[in-house]
VMD Tcl script that builds the backbone (N, CA, C; Angstrom):
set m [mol new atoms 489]
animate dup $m
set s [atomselect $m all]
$s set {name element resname resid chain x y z} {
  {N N UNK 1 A 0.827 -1.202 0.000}
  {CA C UNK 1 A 0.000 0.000 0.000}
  {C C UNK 1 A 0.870 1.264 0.000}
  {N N UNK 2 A 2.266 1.549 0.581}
  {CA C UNK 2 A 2.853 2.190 0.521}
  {C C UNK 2 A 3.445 2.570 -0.486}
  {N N UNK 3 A 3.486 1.377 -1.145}
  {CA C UNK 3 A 3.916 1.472 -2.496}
  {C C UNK 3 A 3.413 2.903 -3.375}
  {N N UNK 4 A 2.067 2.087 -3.133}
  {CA C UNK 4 A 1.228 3.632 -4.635}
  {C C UNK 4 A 0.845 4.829 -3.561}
  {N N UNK 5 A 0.917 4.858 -2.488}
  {CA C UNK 5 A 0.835 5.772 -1.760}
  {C C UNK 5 A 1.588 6.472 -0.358}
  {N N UNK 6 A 2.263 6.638 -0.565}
  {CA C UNK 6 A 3.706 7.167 -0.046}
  {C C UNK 6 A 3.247 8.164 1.086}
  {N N UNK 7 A 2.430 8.728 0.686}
  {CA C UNK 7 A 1.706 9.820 1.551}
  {C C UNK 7 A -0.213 9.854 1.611}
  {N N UNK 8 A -0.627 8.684 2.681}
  {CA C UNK 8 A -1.726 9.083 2.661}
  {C C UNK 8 A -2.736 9.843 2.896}
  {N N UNK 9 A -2.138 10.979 3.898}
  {CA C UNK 9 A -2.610 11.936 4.013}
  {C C UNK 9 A -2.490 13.126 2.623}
  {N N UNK 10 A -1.577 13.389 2.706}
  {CA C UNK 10 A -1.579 14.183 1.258}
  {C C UNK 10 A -2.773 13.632 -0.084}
  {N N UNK 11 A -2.365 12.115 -0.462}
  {CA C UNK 11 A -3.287 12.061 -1.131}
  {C C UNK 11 A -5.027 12.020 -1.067}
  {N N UNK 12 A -5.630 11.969 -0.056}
  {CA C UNK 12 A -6.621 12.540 0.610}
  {C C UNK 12 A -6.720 13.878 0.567}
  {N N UNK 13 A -5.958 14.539 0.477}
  {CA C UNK 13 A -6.118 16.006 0.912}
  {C C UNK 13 A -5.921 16.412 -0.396}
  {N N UNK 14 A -5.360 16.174 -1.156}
  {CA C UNK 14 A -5.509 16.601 -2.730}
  {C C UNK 14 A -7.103 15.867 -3.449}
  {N N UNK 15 A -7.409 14.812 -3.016}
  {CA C UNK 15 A -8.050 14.406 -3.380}
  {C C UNK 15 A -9.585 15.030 -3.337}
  {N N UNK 16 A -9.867 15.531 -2.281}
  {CA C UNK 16 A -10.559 16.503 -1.728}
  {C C UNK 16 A -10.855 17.595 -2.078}
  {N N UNK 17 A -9.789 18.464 -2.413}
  {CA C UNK 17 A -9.193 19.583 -2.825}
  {C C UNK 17 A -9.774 19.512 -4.244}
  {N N UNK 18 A -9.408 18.257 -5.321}
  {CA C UNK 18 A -9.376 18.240 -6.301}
  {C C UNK 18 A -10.932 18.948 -6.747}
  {N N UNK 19 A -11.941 17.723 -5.680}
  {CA C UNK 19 A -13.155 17.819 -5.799}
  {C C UNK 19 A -14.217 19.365 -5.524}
  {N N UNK 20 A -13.418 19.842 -4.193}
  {CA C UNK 20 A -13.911 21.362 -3.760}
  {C C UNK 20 A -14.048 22.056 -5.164}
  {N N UNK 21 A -12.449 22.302 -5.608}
  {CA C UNK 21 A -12.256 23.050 -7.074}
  {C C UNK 21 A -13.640 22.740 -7.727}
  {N N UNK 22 A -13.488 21.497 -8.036}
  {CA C UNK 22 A -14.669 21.733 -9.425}
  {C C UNK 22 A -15.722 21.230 -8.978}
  {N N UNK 23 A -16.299 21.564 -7.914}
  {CA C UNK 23 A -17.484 21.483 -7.183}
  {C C UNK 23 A -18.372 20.543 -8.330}
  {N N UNK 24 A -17.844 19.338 -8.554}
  {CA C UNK 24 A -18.500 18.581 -8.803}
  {C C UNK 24 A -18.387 16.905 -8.125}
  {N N UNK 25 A -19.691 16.150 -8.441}
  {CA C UNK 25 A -19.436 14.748 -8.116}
  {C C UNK 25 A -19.489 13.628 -9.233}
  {N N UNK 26 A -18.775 14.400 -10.805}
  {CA C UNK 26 A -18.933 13.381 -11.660}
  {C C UNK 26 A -18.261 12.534 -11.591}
  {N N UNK 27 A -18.405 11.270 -12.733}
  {CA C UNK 27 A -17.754 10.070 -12.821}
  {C C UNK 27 A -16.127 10.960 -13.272}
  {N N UNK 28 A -15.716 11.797 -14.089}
  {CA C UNK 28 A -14.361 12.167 -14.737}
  {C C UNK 28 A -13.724 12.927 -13.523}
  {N N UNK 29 A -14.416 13.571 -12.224}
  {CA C UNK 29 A -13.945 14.525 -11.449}
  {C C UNK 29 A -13.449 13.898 -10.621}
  {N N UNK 30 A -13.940 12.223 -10.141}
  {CA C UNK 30 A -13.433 11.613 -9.079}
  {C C UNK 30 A -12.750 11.106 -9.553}
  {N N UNK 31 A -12.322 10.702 -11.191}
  {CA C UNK 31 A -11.432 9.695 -11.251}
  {C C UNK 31 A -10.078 10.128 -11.473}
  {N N UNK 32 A -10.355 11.584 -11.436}
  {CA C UNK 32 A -9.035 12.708 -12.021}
  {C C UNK 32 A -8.739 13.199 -10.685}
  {N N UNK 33 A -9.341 12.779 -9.657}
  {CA C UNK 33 A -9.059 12.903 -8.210}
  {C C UNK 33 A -8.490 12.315 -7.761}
  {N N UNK 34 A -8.752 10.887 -8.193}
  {CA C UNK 34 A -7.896 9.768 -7.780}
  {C C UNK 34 A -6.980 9.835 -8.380}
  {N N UNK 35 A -6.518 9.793 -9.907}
  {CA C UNK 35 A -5.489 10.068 -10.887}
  {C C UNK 35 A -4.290 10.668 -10.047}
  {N N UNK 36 A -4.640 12.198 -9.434}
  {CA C UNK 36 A -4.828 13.305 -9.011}
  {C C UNK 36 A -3.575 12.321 -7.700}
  {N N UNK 37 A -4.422 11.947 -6.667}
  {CA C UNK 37 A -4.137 11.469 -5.178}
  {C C UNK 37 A -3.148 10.629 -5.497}
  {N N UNK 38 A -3.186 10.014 -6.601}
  {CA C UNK 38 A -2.098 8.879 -6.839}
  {C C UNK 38 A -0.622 9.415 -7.407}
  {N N UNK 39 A -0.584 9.746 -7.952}
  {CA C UNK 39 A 0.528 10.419 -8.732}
  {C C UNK 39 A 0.915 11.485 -8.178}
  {N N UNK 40 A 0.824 12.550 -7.984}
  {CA C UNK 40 A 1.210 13.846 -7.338}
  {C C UNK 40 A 1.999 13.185 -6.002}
  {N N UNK 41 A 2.118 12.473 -5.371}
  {CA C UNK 41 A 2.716 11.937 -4.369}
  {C C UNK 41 A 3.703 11.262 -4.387}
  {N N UNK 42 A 3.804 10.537 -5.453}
  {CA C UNK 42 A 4.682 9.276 -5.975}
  {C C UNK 42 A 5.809 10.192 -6.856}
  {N N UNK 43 A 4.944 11.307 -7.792}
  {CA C UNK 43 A 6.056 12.273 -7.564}
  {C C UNK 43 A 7.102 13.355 -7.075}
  {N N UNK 44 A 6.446 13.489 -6.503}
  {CA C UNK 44 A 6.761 14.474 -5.252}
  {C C UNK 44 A 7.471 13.365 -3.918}
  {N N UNK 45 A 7.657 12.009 -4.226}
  {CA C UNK 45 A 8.458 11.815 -2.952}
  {C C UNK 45 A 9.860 11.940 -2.466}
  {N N UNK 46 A 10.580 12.174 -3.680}
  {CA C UNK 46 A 11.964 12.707 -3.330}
  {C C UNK 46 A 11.975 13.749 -3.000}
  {N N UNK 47 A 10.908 14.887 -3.006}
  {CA C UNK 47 A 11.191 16.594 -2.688}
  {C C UNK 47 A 10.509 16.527 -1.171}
  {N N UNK 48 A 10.431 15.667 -0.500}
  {CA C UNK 48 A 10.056 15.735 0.932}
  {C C UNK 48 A 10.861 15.244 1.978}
  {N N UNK 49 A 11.347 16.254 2.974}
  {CA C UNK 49 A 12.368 15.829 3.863}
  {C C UNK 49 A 11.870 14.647 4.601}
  {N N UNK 50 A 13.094 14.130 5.240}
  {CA C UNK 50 A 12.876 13.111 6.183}
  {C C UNK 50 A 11.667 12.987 6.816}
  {N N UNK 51 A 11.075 12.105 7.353}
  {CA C UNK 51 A 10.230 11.363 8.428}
  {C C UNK 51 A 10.397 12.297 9.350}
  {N N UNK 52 A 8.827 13.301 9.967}
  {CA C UNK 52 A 9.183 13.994 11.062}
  {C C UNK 52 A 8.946 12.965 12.279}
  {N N UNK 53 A 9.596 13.879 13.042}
  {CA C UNK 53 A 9.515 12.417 14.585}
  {C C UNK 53 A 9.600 13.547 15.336}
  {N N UNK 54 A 8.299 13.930 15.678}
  {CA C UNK 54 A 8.098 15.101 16.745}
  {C C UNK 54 A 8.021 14.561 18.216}
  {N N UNK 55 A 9.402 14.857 18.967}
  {CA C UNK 55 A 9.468 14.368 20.116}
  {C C UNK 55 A 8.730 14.674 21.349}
  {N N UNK 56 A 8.438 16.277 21.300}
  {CA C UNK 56 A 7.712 16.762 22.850}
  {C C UNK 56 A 6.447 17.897 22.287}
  {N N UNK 57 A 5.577 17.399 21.709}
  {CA C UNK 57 A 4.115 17.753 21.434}
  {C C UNK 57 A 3.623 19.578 22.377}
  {N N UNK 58 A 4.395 19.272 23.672}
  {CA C UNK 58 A 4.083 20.382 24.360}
  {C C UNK 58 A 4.901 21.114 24.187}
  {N N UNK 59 A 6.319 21.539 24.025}
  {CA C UNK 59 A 6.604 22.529 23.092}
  {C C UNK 59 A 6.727 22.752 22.223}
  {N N UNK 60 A 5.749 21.873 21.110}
  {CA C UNK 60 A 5.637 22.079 19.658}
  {C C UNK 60 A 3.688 23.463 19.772}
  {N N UNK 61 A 3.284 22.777 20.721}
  {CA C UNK 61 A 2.234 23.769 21.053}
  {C C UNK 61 A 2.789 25.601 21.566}
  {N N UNK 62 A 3.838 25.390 22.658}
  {CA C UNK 62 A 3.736 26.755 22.828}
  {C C UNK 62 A 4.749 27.320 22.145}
  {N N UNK 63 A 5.514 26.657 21.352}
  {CA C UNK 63 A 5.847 27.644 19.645}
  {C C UNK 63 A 5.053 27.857 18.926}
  {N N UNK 64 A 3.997 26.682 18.781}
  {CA C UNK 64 A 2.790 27.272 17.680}
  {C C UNK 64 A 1.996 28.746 18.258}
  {N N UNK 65 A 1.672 28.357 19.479}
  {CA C UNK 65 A 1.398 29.624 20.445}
  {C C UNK 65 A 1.832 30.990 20.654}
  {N N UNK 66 A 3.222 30.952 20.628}
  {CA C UNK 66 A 4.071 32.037 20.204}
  {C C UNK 66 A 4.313 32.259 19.027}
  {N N UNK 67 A 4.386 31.653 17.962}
  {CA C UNK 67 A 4.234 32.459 16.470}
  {C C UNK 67 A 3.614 33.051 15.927}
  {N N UNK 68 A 2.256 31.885 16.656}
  {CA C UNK 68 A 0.816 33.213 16.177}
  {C C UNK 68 A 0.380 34.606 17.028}
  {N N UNK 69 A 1.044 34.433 18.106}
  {CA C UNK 69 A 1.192 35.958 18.906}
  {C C UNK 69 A 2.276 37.063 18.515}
  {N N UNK 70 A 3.306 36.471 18.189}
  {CA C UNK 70 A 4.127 37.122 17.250}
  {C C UNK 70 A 3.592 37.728 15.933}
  {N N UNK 71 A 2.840 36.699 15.088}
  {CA C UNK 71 A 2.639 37.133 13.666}
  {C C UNK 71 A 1.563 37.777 14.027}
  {N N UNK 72 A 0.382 38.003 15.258}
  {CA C UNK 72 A -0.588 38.910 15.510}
  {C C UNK 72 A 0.463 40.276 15.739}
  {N N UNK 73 A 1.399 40.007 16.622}
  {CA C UNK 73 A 1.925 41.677 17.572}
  {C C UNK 73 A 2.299 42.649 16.010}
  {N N UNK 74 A 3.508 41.778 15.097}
  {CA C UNK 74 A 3.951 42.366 13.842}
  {C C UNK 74 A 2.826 42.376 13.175}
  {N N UNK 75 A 1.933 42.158 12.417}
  {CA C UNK 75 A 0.803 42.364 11.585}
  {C C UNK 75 A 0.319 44.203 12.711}
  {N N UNK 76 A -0.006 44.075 13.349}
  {CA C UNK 76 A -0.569 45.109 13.810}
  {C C UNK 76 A 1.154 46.540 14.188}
  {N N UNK 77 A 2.008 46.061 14.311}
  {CA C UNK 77 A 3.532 46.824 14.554}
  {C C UNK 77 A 3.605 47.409 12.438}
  {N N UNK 78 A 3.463 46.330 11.710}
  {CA C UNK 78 A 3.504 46.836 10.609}
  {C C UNK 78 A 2.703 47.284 9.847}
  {N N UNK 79 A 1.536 47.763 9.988}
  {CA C UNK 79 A 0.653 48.129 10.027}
  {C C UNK 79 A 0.674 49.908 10.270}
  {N N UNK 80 A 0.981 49.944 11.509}
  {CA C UNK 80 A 1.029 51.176 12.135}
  {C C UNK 80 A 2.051 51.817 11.480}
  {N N UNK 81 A 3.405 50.927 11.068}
  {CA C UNK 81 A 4.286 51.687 10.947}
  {C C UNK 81 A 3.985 52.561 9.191}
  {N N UNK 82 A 3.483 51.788 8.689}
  {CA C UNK 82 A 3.092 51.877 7.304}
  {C C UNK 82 A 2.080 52.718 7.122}
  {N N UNK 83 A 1.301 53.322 8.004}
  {CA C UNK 83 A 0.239 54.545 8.134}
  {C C UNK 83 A 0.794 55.677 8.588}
  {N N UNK 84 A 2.040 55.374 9.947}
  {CA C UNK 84 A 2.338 56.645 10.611}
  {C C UNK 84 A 3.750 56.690 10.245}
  {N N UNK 85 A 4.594 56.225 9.822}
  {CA C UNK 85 A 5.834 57.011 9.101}
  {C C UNK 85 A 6.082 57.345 7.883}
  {N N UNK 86 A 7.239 57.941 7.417}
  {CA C UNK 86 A 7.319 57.803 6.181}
  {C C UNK 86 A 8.068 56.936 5.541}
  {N N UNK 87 A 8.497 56.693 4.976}
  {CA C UNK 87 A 9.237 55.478 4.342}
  {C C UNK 87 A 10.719 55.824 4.591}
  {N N UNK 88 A 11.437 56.678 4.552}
  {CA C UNK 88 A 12.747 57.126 4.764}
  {C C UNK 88 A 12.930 56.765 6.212}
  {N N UNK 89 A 11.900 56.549 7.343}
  {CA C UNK 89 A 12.268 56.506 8.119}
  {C C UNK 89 A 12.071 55.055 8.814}
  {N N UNK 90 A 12.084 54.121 7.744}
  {CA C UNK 90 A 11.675 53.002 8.253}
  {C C UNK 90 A 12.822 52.446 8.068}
  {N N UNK 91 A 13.669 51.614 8.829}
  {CA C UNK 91 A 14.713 51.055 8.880}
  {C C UNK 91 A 14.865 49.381 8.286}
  {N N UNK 92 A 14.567 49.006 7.181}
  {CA C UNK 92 A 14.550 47.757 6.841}
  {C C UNK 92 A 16.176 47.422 6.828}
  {N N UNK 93 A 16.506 46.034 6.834}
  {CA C UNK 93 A 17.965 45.615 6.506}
  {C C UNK 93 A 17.779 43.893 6.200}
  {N N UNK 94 A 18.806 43.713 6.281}
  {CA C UNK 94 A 19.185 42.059 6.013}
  {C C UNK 94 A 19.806 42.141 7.274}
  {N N UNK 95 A 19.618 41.202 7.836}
  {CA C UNK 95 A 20.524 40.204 9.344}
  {C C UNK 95 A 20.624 38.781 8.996}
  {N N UNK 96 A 21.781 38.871 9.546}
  {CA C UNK 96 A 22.499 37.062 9.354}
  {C C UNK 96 A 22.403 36.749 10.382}
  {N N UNK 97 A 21.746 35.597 10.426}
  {CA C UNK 97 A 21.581 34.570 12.033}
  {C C UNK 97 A 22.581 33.413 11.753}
  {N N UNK 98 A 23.102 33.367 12.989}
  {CA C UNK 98 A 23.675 32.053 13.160}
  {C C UNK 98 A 22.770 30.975 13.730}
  {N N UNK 99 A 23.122 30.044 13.401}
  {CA C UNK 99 A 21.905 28.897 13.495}
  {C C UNK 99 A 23.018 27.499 13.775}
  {N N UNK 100 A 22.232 27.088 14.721}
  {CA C UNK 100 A 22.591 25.858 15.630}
  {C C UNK 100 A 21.779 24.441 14.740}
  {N N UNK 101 A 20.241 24.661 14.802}
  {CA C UNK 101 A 19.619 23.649 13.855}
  {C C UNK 101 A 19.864 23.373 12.322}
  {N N UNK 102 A 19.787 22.091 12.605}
  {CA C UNK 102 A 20.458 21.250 11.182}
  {C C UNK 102 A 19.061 20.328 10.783}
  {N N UNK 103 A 17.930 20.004 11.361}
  {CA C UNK 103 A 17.159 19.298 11.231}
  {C C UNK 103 A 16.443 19.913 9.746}
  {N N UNK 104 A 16.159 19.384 8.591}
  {CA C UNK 104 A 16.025 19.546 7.483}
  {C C UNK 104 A 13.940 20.135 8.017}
  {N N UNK 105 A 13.265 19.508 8.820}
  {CA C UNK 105 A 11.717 19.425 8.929}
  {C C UNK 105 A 12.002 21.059 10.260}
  {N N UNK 106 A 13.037 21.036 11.002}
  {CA C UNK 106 A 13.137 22.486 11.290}
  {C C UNK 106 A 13.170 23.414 11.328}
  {N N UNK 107 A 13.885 23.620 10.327}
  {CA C UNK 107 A 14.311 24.266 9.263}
  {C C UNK 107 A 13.240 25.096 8.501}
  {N N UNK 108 A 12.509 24.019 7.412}
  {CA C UNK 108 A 10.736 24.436 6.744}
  {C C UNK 108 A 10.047 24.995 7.966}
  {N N UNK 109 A 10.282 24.159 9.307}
  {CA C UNK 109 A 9.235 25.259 10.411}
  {C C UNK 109 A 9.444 26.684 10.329}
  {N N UNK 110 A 11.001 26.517 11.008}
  {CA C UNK 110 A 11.733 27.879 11.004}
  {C C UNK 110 A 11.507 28.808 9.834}
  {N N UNK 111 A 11.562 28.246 8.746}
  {CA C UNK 111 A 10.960 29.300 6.818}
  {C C UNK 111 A 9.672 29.406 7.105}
  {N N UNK 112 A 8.555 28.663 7.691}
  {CA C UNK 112 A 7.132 28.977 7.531}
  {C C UNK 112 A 6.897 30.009 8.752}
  {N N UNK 113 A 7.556 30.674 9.743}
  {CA C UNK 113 A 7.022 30.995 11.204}
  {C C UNK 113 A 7.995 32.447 10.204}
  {N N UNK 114 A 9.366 32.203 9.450}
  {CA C UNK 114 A 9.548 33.688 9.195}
  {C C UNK 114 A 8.827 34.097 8.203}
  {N N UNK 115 A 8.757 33.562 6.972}
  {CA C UNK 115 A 7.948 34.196 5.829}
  {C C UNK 115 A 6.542 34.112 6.530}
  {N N UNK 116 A 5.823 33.357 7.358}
  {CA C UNK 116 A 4.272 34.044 7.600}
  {C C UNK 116 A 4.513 34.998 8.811}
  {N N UNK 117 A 5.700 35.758 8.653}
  {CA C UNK 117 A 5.280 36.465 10.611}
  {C C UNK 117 A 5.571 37.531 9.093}
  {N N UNK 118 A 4.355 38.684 9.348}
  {CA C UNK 118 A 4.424 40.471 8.495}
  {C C UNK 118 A 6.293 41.005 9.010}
  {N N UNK 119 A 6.595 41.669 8.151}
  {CA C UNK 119 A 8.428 42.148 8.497}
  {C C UNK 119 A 9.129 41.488 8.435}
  {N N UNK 120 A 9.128 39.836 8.139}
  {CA C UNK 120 A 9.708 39.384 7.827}
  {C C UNK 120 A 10.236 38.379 6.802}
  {N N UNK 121 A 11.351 38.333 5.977}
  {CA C UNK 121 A 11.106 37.676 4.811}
  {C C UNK 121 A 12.538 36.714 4.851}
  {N N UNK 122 A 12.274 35.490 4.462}
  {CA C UNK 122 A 13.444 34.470 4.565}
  {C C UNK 122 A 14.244 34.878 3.269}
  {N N UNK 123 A 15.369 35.245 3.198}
  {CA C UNK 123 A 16.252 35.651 2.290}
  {C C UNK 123 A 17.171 34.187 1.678}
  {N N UNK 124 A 17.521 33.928 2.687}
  {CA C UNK 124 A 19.061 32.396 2.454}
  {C C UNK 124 A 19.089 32.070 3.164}
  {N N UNK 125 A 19.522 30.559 3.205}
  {CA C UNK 125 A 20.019 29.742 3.748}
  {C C UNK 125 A 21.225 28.852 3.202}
  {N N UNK 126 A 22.412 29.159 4.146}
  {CA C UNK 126 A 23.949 29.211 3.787}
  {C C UNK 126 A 24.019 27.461 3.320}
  {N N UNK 127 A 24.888 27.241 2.450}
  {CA C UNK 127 A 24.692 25.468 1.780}
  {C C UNK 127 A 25.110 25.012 2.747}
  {N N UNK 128 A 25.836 25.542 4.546}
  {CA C UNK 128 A 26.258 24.327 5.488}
  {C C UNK 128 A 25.194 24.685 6.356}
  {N N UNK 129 A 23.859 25.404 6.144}
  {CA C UNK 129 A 23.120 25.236 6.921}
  {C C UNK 129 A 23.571 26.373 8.268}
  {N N UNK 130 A 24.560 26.729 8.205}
  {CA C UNK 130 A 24.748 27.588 9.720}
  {C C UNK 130 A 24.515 28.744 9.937}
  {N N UNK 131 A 24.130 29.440 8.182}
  {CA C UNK 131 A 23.547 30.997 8.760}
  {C C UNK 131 A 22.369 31.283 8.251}
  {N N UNK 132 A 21.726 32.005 8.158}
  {CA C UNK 132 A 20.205 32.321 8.100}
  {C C UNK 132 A 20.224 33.619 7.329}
  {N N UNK 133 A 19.802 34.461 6.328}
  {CA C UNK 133 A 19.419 35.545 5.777}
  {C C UNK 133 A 18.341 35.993 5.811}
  {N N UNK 134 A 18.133 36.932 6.808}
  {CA C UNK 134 A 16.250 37.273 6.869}
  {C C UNK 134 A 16.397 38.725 6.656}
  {N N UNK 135 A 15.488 39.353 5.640}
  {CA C UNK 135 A 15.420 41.004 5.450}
  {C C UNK 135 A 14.247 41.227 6.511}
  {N N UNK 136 A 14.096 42.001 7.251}
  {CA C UNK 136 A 13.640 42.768 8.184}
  {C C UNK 136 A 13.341 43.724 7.907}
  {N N UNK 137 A 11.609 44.123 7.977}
  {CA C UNK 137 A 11.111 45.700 7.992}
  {C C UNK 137 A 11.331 46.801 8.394}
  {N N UNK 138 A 11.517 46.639 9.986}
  {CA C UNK 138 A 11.994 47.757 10.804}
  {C C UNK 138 A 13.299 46.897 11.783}
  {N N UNK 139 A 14.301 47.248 11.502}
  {CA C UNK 139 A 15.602 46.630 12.553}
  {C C UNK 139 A 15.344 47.588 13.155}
  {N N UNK 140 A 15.212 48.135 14.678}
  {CA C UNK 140 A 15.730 48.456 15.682}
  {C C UNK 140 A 16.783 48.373 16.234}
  {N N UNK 141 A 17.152 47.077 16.465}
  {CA C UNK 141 A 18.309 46.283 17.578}
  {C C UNK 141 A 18.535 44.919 16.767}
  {N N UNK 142 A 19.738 44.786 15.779}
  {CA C UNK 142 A 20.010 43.821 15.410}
  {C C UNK 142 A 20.279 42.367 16.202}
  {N N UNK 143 A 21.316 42.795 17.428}
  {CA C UNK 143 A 21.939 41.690 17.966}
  {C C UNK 143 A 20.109 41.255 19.247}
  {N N UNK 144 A 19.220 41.893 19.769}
  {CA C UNK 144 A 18.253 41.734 20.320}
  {C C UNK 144 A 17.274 40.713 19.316}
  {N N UNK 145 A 17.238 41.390 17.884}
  {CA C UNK 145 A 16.397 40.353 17.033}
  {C C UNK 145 A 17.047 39.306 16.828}
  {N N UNK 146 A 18.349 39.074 16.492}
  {CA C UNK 146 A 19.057 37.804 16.359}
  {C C UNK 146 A 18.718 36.767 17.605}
  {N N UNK 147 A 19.057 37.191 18.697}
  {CA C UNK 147 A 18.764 36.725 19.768}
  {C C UNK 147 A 16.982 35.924 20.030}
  {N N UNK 148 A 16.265 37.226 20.128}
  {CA C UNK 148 A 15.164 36.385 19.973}
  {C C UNK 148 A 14.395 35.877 19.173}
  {N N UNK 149 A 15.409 35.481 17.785}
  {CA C UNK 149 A 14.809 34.465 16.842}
  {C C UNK 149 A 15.781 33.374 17.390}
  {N N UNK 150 A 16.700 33.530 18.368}
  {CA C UNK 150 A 17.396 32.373 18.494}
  {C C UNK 150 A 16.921 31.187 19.462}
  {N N UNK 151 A 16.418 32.088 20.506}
  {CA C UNK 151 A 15.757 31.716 21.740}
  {C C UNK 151 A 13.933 31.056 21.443}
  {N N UNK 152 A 13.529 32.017 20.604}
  {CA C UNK 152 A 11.650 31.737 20.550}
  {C C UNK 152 A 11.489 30.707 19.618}
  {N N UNK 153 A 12.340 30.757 18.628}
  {CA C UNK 153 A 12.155 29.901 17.710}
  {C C UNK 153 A 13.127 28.516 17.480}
  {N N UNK 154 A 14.511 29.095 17.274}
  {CA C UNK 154 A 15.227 28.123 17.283}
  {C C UNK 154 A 15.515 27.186 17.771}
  {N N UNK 155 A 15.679 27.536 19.405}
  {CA C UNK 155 A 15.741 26.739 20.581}
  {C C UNK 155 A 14.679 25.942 20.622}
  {N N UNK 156 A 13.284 25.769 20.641}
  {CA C UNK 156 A 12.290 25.431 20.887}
  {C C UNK 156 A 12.092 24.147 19.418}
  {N N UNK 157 A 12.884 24.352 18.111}
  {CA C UNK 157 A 12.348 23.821 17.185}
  {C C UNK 157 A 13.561 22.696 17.126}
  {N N UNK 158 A 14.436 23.138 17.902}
  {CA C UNK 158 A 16.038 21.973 18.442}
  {C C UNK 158 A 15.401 20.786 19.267}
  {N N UNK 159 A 14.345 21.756 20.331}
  {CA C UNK 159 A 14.114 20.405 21.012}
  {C C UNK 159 A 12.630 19.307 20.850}
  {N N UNK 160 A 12.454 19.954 19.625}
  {CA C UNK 160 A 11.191 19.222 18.816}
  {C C UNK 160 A 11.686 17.809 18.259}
  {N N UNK 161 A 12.926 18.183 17.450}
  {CA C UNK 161 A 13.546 17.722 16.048}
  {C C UNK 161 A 14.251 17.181 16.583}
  {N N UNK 162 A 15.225 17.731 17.001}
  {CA C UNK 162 A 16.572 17.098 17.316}
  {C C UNK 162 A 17.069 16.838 18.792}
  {N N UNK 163 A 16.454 16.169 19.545}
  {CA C UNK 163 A 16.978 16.230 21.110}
  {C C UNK 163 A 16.489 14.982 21.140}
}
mol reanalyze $m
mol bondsrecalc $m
mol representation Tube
mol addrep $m
């Protein structure tokens, strides 16, 4: 079974998907669903990192917890800043993080918590994995933001993955 389906959740969830789209229940819509569920997976299985093996569930919650309070505080920080300054005075830059995590499924966390938090945008990631390129809306305090992307996020996604 693994064979033709490598990912059964995915193919369910495309499968689904397929059907929402064309809000239909014909004989060609389900079978291009299935088509659909079968294949898209089988190709796509070399472009998917390792087997996650999420070790401690409870601080995989209060990172999820803290990202979305984060991506609430910045959504509303960038926001304001974008009504009440002017643009000359907004301090965007690039910062290089050093980075401890090597876990490949960490990593995609770490890219999905920066590209969805507003101000922030994942720039690079160095080919040994050890530094981080994120452009930043408003830098304030470089070595303070380094820090607490090191601590809120990093730390917390070390002892998910890799501990």
């Amino acid at each position: 079974m693994r064979r033709w389906l490598p990912s059964p959740t995915l193919s369910l969830a495309l499968f689904v998907v397929w059907l929402l789209l064309n809000q239909t229940l014909d004989a060609a819509t389900l079978l291009m669903a299935a088509i659909l569920a079968v294949v898209v997976p089988l190709l796509t299985r070399s472009l998917r990192p390792a087997t996650v093996r999420m070790r401690k569930p409870g601080i995989a919650l209060r990172l999820a917890a803290q990202a979305l309070a984060d991506m609430l505080r910045s959504a509303l920080t960038v926001a304001k800043l974008l009504l009440s300054r002017r643009t000359a005075h907004i301090k965007s830059s690039f910062v290089e993080i050093p980075l401890k995590v090597r876990d490949p499924n960490a990593l995609a966390m770490l890219a999905m918590i920066c590209c969805l938090t507003p101000g922030t945008a994942w720039g690079e990631l160095s080919f040994d994995r050890s530094r981080l390129l994120l452009h930043v809306f408003d830098m304030q305090d470089e070595a303070a933001f380094i820090t607490m992307i090191q601590m809120r996020y990093e730390a917390p996604l070390m002892e998910i993955f890799e501990s």
